[in-house]
C-alpha positions as CSV (number, residue, x, y, z in Angstrom):
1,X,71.5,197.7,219.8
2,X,75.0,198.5,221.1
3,X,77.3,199.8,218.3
4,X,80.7,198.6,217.4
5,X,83.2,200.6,216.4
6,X,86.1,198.1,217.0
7,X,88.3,196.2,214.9
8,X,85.6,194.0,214.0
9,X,83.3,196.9,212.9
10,X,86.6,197.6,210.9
11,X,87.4,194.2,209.7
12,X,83.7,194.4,208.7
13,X,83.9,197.2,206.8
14,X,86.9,196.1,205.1
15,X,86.0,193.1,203.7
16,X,82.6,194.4,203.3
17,X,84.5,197.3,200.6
18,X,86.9,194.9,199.1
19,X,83.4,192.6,198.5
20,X,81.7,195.3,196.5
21,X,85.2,196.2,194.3
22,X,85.2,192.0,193.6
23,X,82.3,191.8,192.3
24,X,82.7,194.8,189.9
25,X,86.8,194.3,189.1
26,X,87.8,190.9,189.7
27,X,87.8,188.5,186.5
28,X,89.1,184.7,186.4
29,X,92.8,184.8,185.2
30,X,93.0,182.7,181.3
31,X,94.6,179.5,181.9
32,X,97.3,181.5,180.1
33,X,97.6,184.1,182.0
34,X,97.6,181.9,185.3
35,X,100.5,179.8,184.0
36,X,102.5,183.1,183.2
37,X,101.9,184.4,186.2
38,X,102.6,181.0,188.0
39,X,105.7,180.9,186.0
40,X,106.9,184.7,187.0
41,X,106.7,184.0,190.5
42,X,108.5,180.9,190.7
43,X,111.5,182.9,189.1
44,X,110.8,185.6,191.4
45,X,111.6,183.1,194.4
46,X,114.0,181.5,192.7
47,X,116.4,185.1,192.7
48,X,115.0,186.2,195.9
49,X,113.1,189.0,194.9
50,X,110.0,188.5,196.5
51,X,110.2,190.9,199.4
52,X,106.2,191.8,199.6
53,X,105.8,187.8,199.8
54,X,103.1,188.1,196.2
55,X,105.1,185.8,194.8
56,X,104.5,183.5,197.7
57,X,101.2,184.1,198.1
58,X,100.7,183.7,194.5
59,X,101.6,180.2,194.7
60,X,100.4,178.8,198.0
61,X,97.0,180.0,197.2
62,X,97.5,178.0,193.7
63,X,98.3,175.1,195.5
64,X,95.5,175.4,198.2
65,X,93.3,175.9,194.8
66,X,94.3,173.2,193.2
67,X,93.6,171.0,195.8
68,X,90.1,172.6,196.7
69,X,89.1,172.2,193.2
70,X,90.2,167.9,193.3
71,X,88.1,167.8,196.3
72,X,85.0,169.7,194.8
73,X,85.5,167.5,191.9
74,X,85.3,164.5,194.0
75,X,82.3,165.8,196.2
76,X,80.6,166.1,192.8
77,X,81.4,162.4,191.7
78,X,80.0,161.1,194.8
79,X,77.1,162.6,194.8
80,X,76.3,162.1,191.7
81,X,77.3,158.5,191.6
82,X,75.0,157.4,194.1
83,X,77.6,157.1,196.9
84,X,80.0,154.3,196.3
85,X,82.8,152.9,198.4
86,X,85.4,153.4,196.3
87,X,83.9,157.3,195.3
88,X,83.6,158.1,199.5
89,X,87.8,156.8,199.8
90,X,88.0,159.3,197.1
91,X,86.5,162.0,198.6
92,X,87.9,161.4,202.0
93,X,91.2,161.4,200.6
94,X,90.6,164.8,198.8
95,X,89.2,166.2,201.9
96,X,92.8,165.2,204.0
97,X,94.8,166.6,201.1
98,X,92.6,170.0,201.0
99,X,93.1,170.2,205.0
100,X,96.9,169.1,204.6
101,X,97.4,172.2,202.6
102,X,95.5,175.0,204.0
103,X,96.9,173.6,207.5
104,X,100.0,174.2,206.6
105,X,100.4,178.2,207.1
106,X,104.1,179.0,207.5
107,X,107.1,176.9,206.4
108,X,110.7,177.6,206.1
109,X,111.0,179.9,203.1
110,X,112.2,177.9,200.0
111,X,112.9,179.8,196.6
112,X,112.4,177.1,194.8
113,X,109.0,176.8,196.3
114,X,106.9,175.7,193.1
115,X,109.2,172.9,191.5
116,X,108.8,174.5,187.8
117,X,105.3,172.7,188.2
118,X,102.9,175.1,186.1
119,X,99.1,175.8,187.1
């Protein structure tokens, strides 16, 4: 066995550590919580103070979520529904969206990324 001490032994080990502290520190946001903190970063874009990009992050990963949860939903409803027509457009439709969204990495930055829309 040849050893690796690269950057993917690195990477490895990273996620590896950050793994171990989610599974012992990490807890689901309250819808409350998630909508104040939705709500605090689209006023931090809005002024321009977002210079680590949280706020950013903050709400594309919303986004992606919210569309990775529509398409689980729908996955769930077509399986469960025997398989229908009208339950696979559905699904196909919530698959495109999810891939629309995660495709799209970097766009012009926009403060007023987030339209006042809350979680």
């Amino acid at each position: 066995m040849i050893a690796n001490y690269g950057k993917e032994a690195t990477a490895t080990r990273h996620y590896t550590q950050f793994d171990s502290y989610k599974e012992h520190t990490m807890g689901k946001p309250t819808s409350e919580e998630l909508q104040h903190a939705i709500a605090t970063a689209i006023g931090m874009r809005e002024s321009g103070h977002d210079q680590d990009h949280v706020a950013k992050a903050l709400l594309s990963l919303n986004y992606r979520m919210q569309k990775m949860e529509h398409l689980l939903e729908a996955v769930k409803r077509y399986l469960h529904a025997g398989q229908s027509a009208t339950d696979h457009r559905t699904l196909l439709l919530a698959v495109q969206a999810a891939e629309k969204a995660n495709a799209a990495e970097e766009e012009p930055d926009d403060p007023s990324f987030g339209g006042g829309r809350l979680a």
